[in-house]
C-alpha positions as CSV (number, residue, x, y, z in Angstrom):
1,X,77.9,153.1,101.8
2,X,78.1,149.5,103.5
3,X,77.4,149.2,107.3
4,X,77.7,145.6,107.3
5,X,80.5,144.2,109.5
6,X,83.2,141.9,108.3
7,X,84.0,138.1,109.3
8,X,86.9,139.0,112.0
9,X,90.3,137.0,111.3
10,X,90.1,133.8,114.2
11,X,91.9,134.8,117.0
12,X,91.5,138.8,117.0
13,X,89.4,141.1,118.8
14,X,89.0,144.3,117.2
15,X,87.5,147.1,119.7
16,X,83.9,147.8,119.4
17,X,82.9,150.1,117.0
18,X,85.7,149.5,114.5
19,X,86.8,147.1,111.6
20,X,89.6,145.0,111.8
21,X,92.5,146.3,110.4
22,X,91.4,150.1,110.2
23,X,92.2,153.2,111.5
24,X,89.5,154.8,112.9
25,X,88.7,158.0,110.4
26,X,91.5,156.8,108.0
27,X,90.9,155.4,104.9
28,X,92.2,152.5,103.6
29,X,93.5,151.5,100.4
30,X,92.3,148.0,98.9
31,X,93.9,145.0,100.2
32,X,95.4,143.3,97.7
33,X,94.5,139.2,97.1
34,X,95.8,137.0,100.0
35,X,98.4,134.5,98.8
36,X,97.2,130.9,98.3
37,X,97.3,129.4,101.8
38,X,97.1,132.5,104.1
39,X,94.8,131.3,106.9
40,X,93.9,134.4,107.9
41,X,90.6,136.1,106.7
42,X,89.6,139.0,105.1
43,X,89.5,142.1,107.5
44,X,86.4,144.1,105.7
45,X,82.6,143.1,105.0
46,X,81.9,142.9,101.2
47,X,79.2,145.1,100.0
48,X,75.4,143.7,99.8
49,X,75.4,141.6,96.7
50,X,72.2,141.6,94.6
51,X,71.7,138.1,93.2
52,X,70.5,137.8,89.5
53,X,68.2,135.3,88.6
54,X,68.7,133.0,85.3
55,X,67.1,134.2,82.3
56,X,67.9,138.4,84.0
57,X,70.5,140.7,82.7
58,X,71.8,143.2,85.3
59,X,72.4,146.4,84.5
60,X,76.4,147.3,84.9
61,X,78.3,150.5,84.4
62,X,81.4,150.6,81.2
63,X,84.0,149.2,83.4
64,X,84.1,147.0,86.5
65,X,86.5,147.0,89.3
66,X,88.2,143.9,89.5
67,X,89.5,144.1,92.9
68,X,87.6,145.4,96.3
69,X,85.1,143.2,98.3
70,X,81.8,143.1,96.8
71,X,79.8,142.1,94.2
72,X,80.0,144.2,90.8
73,X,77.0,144.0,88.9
74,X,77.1,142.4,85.5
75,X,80.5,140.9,87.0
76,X,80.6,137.1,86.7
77,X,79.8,135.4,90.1
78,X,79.0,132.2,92.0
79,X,75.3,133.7,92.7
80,X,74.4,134.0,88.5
81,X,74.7,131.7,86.0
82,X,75.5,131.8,82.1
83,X,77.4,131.1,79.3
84,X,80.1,133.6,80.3
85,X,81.5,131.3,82.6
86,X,82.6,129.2,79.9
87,X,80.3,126.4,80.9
88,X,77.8,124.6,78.3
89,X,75.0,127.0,77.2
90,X,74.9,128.9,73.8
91,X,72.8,132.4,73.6
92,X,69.4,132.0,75.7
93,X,70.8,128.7,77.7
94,X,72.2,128.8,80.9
95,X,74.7,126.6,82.1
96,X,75.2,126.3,86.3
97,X,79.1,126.3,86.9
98,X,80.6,124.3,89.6
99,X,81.3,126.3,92.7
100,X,84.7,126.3,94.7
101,X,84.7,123.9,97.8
102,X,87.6,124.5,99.8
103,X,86.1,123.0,102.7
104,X,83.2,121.2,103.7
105,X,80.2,123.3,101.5
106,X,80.7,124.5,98.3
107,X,81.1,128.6,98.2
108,X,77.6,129.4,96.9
109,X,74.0,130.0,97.9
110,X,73.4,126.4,100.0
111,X,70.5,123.9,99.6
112,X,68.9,121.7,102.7
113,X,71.1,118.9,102.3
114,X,74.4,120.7,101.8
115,X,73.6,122.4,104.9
116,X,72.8,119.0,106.7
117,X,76.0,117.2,104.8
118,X,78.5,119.9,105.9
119,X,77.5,119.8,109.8
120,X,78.1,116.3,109.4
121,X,81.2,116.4,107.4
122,X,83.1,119.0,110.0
123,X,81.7,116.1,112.8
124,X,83.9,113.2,110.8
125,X,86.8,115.0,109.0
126,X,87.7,117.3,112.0
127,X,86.8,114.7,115.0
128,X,89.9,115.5,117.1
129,X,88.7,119.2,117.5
130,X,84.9,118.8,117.9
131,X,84.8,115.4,119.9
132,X,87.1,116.9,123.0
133,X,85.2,119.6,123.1
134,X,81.8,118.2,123.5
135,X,82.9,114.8,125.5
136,X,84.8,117.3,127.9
137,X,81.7,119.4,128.3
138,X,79.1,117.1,128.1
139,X,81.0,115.2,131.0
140,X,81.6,117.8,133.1
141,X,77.9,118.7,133.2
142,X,76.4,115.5,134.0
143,X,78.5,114.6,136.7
144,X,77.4,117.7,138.0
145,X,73.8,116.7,137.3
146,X,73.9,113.2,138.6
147,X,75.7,114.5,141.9
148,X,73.1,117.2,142.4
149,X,70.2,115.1,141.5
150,X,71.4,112.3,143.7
151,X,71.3,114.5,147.2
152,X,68.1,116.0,145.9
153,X,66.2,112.9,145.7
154,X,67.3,111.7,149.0
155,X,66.1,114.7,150.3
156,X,62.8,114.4,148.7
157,X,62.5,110.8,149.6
158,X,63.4,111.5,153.3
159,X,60.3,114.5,152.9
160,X,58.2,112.2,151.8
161,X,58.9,109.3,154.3
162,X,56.3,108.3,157.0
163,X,57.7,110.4,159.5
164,X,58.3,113.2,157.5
165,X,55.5,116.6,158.1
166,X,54.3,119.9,156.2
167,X,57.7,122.1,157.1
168,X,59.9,119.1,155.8
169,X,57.8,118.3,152.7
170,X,57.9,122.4,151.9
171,X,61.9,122.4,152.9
172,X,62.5,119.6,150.5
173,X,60.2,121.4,147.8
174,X,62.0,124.4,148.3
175,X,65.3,122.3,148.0
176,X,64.0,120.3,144.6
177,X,63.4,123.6,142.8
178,X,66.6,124.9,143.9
179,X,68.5,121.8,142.2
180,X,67.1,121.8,139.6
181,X,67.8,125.2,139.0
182,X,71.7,124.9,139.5
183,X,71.5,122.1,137.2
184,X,69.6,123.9,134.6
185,X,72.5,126.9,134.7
186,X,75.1,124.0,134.3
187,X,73.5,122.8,131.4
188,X,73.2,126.0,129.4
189,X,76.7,127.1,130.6
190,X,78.0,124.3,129.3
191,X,76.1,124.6,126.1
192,X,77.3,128.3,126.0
193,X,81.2,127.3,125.8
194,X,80.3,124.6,123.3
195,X,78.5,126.5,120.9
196,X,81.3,129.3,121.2
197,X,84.5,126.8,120.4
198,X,82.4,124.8,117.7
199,X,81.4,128.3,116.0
200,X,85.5,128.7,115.5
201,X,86.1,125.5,114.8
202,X,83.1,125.6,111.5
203,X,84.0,128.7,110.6
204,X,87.8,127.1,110.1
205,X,86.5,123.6,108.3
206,X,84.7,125.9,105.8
207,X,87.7,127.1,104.1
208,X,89.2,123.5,104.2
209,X,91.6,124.3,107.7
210,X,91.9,122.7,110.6
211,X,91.5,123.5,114.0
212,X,92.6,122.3,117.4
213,X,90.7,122.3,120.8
214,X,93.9,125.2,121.7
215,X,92.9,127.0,118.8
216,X,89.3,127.0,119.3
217,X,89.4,128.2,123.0
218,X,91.9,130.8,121.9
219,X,89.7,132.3,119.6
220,X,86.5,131.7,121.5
221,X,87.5,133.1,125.1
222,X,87.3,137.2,124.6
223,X,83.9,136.3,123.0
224,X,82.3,134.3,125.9
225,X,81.0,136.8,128.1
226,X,79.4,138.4,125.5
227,X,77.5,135.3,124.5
228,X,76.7,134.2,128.1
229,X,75.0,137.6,128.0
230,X,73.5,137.0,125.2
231,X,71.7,134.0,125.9
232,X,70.7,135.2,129.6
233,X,69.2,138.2,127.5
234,X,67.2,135.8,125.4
235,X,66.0,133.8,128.5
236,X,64.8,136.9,130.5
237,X,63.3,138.4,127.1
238,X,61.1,135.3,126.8
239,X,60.2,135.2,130.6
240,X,59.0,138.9,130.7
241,X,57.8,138.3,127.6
242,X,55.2,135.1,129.1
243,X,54.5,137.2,132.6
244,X,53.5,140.3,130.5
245,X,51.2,138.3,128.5
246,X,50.4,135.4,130.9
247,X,50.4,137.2,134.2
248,X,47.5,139.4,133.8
249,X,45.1,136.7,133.4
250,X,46.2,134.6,136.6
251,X,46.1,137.7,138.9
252,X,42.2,138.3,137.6
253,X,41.7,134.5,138.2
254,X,40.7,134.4,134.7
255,X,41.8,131.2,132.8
256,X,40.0,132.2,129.4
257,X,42.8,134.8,129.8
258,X,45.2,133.1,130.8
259,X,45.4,130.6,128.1
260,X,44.6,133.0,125.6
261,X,48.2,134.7,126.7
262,X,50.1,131.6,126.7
263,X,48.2,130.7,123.3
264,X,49.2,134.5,121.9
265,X,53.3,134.5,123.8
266,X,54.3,130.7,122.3
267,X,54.1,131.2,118.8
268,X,55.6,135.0,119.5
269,X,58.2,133.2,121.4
270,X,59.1,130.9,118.3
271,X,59.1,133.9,116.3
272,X,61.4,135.9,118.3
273,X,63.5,132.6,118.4
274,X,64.1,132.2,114.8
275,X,64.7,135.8,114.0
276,X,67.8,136.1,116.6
277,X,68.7,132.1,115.7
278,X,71.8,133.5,114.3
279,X,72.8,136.1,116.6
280,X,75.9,133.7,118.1
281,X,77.5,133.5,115.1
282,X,77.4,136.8,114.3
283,X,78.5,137.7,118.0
284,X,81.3,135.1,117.4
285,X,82.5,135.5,113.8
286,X,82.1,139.4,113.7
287,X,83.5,140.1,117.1
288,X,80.5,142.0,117.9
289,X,78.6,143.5,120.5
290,X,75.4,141.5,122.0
291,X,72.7,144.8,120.5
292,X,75.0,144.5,117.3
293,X,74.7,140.5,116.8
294,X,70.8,140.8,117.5
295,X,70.4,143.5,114.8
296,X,72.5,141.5,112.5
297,X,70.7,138.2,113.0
298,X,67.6,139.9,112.3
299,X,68.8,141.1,109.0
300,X,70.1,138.1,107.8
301,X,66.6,136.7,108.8
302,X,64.8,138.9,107.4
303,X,62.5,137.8,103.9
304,X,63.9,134.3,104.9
305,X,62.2,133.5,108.4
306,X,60.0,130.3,107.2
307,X,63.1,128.4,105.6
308,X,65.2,129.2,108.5
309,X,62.4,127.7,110.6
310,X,61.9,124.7,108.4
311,X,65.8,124.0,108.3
312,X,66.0,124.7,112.3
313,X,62.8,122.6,113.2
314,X,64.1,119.4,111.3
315,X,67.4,119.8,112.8
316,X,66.0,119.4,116.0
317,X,63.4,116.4,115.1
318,X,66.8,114.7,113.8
319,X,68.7,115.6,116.9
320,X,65.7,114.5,118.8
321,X,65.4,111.1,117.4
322,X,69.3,110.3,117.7
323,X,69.1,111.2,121.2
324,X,66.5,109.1,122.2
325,X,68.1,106.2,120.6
326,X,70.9,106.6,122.0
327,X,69.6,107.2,125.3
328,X,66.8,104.5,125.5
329,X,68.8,101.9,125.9
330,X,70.2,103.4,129.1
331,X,67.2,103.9,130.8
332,X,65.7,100.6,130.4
333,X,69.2,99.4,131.8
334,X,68.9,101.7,134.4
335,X,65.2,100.4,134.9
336,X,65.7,96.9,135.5
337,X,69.2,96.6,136.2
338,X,69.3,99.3,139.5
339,X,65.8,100.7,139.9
340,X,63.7,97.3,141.1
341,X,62.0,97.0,137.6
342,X,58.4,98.6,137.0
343,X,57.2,97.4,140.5
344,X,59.9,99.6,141.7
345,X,59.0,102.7,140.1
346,X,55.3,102.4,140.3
347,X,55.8,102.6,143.9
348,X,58.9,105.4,143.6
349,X,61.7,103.5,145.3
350,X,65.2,102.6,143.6
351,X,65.0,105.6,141.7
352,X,67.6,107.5,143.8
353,X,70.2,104.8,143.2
354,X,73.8,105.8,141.7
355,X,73.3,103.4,139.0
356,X,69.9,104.5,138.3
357,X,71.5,107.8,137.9
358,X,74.8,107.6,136.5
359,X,73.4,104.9,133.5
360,X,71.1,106.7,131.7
361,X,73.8,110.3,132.6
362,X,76.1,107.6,130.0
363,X,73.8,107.8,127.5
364,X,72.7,111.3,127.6
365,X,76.8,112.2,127.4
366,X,77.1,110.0,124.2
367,X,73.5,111.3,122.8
368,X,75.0,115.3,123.7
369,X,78.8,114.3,122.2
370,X,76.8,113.8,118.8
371,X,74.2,115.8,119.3
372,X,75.3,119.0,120.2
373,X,78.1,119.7,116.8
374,X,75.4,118.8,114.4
375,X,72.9,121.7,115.9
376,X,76.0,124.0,116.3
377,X,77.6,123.4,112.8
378,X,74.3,123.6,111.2
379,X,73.3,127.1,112.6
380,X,76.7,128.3,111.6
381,X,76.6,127.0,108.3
382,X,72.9,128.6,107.6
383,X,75.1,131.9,108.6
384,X,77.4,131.8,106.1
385,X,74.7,130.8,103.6
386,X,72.5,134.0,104.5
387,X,76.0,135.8,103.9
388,X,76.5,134.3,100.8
389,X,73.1,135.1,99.8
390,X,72.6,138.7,100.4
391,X,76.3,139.9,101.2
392,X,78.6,137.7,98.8
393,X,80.6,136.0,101.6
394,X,81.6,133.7,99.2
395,X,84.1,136.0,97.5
396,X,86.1,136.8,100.4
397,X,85.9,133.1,101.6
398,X,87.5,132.0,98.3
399,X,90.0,134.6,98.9
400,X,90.7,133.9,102.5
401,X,91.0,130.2,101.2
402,X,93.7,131.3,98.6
403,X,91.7,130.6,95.6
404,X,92.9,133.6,92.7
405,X,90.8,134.9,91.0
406,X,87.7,133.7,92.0
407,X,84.6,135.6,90.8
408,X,86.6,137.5,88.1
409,X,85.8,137.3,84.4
410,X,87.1,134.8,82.5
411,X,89.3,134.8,78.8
């Protein structure tokens, strides 16, 4: 019996609790192969596929099903290799078959650079869906910022002034923390509505279809809640999480204690991080529930925790580096051009300017316009690889894509 949910078709929003496509109690006969070029995808979650390793032989039963959803053990598919695929390799050799790509990965288990290659690909073969959506967003959000940071600087420079005593320098503290609060929930809100649109607009590139910015919205909006609560639910985990383990040791005044929490809740933190790193798309893609997409991400995690590390962390060293060269440039602009040079900021004047604020807000909206589809696309498309891995997504991808046949024995 499979518990596993399906990949939803983009643009529906089954109720919770049930499968697209299905009556609840009824059962349902098998759906027959799409025809070549349906967009839509497959309603049901293929079984858990076990993948065989060259060199094994599963064991199968007499006859195999050559319809249905999962993967049939001693069936010829993308995850095993051999000569029965018709590819060179006598008895004892094993040939690797090329895999379908009807998109931008090929439909099989993914390496590093395939993962890195096809974020990269959506970014430059589907530019007129993922560029709106992040130039819009990214935008909006520092306009806001610059705005809000512009007032709150004044404010702190008038605190600050000659004139200025205890009650205005606590106002303006008071004010500062507030700010940058506000600017902080812009941020992620913003990030929150890109991830979800980008998430539709992968999951579309990887069986070779476009989307629109229409089409992504569409299919994004009855999700967003869910994933705005998701990631305030990950942000309040971690904070209880630090004053449970931090908190004790700064009301004893003890700072042996305290930094032996901090030292134990940072590398828990990371932990925690990377096992629920793929809880958006399954929120998104499944058309899940917020407990269901945590539980989901931590299955597909699971045995695989230190490659998904590995792949995340260098993701965000690359998007790291990009954005401070891109940004770099505008701040040293923004130095000497409207903030009085060193002298100037040594001293803390001319930092408050608009042009000290809105240049290096230029960069950081070119630097987040890049920055932000290549961490989306790649957490999506390590998704679909855990899928592929453990649940043979690539089988109902191929047929959702309209390829015939794929997976089945060949004459």
């Amino acid at each position: 019996m499979n518990d596993s949910p399906g990949w939803a078709t983009p643009g529906s929003s089954p109720s919770d609790g049930e499968r697209p496509g299905t009556e609840s109690g009824a059962q349902q006969p098998a759906q027959p192969t799409p025809p070549a070029g349906d967009p839509k995808w497959s309603a049901e979650q293929p079984p858990p596929g076990q993948w065989s390793s060259p060199g094994t032989t599963p064991e199968a039963p007499q006859s195999q099903p050559t319809t249905g959803w999962g993967r049939q053990p001693g069936t010829p598919q993308t995850g095993q290799y051999g000569p029965q695929h018709g590819y060179p390799g006598g008895p004892g050799q094993w040939g690797q078959p090329p895999a379908a790509k009807p998109g931008v990965i090929p439909l099989r288990p993914l390496g590093l650079g395939e993962i890195l290659d096809g974020a990269v690909a959506t970014m430059r073969t589907h530019w007129r869906a993922v560029l709106p959506i992040t130039l819009v967003v990214a935008t909006v959000v520092q306009v806001i910022s610059v705005i809000v940071q512009k007032f709150m600087l004044d404010d702190l420079a008038f605190a600050t002034g000659p004139n200025a005593g205890p009650e205005e320098l606590i106002d303006s503290l008071g004010s500062t923390l507030g700010a940058s609060a506000v600017i902080q929930f812009i941020q992620v809100l913003g990030t929150i509505v890109v991830t979800a649109m980008l998430t539709m607009v992968f999951s579309r590139a990887v069986l070779g279809q476009h989307s629109s910015v229409s089409d992504a919205w569409r299919e994004a909006r009855p999700q967003l809640l869910r994933l705005i609560g998701l990631t305030l639910l990950m942000a309040l985990g971690a904070i209880l999480l630090g004053a449970i383990l931090i908190l004790p040791g700064v009301l004893a005044d003890s700072v042996g204690l305290a930094v032996l929490g901090f030292v134990v809740w940072l590398p828990l933190l990371v932990w925690l991080g990377i096992k629920f790193t793929l809880a958006s798309p399954a929120l998104m893609l499944e058309k899940s529930t917020v407990l269901k997409a945590f539980t989901r991400s931590s299955k597909l995690v699971k045995d695989t925790w230190w490659r998904i590390f590995g792949i995340t962390l260098l993701t965000a060293v690359i998007a790291f580096f990009i954005s401070g060269m891109i940004v770099a440039p505008f701040q040293i602009i923004s130095l000497f051009a409207f903030s009085g040079g060193l002298d100037a900021m040594a001293d803390g004047t001319g930092m408050n300017s608009w042009g000290a604020l809105i240049a290096p807000a230029i960069g950081l909206i070119i630097a987040q316009t890049i920055v932000m589809p290549f961490q989306s696309g790649v957490t999506v498309l390590l998704y679909v690889d855990q899928r592929i891995r453990r649940e043979g997504l690539d089988l109902e991808l191929a047929r959702a894509a309209g390829l015939e046949n794929y997976g089945t024995t060949g004459g």
